[in-house]
N, C-alpha and C positions, 0 to 999 in steps of 0.2 A: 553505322558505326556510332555515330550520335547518339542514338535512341538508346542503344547500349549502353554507353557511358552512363547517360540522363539515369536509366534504371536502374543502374549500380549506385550510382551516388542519392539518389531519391531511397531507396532501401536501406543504405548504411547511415542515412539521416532517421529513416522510421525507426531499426530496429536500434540504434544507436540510444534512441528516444526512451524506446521501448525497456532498456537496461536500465537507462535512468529512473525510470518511474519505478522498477520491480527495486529498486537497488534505494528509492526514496523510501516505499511502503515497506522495506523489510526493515530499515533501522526505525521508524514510525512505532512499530509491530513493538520494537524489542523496548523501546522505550519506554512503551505503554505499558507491555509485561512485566519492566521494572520497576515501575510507577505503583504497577497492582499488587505485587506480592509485597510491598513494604506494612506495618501494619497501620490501621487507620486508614488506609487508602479506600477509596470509594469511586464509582466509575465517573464520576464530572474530572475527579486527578488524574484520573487515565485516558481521559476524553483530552484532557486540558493539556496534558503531554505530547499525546500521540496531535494535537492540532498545531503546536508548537514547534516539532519536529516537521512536519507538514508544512506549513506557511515557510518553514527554512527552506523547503525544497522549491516554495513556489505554487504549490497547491493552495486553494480555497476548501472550505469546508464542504462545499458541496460537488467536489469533486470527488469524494470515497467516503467510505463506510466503517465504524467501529464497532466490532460488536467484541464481547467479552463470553467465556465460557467458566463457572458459572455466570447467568444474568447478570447479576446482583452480587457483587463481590467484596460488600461490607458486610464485616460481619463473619468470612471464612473463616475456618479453624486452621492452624497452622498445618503445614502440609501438603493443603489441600492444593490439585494443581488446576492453575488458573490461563485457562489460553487468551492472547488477546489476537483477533483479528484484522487485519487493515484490507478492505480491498476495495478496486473502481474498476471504471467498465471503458475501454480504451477512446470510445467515441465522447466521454466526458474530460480525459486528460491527454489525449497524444495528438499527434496530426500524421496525415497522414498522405504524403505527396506522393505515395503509388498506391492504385488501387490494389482491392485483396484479388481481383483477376490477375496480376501480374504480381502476384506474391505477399504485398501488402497487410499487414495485418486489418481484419476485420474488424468492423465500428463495435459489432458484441461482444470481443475476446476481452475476459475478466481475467483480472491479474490482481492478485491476493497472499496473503503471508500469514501465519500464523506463527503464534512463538508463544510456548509452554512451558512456567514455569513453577516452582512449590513456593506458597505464601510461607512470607517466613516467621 
């Protein structure tokens, strides 16, 4: 009955985690997308947002990933639509007090967000 309990509450701590981090990277994402379509914007501003919003969450920079779609986003034409990416890899930001044999998410599962908007 222990053991039980232990693995309910050890899971509604992982996945609990789990919403946190998808629910950091997705405002990260949107910040940075807003950062990008304004004009002049260049990817160190969108770097320098989405890290901003990040360190608010409690992450370090070397805990995920920004990448931009297009590369190189000075310089766009208006319109043009501009994805920004935030993702990590759960064995860099989560913990993990049940293993993934008893349900636990996996040290490899990436969790990532994108958010698409037109440069204005």
């Amino acid at each position: 009955m222990m053991s039980m309990i232990l693995s309910v509450t050890f899971g509604a701590v992982e996945y609990g985690f789990a919403f946190y981090v998808k629910h950091s990277i997705q405002g990260a994402a949107y910040v940075g997308a807003r950062s990008a379509i304004t004009t002049g914007s260049t990817n160190a501003i969108v770097n320098t947002a989405v890290a901003a919003s990040m360190t608010s969450a409690g992450f370090t920079s070397s805990q995920y990933t920004v990448t931009t779609n297009p590369s190189t986003i000075a310089g766009v034409a208006s319109g043009t639509y501009i994805t920004v990416t935030v993702a990590c890899t759960w064995s860099n930001v989560g913990i993990s007090p049940l293993p993934s044999s008893l349900g636990g998410l996996p040290a490899n599962k990436q969790l990532s967000c994108n958010v698409v908007m037109a440069h204005e």
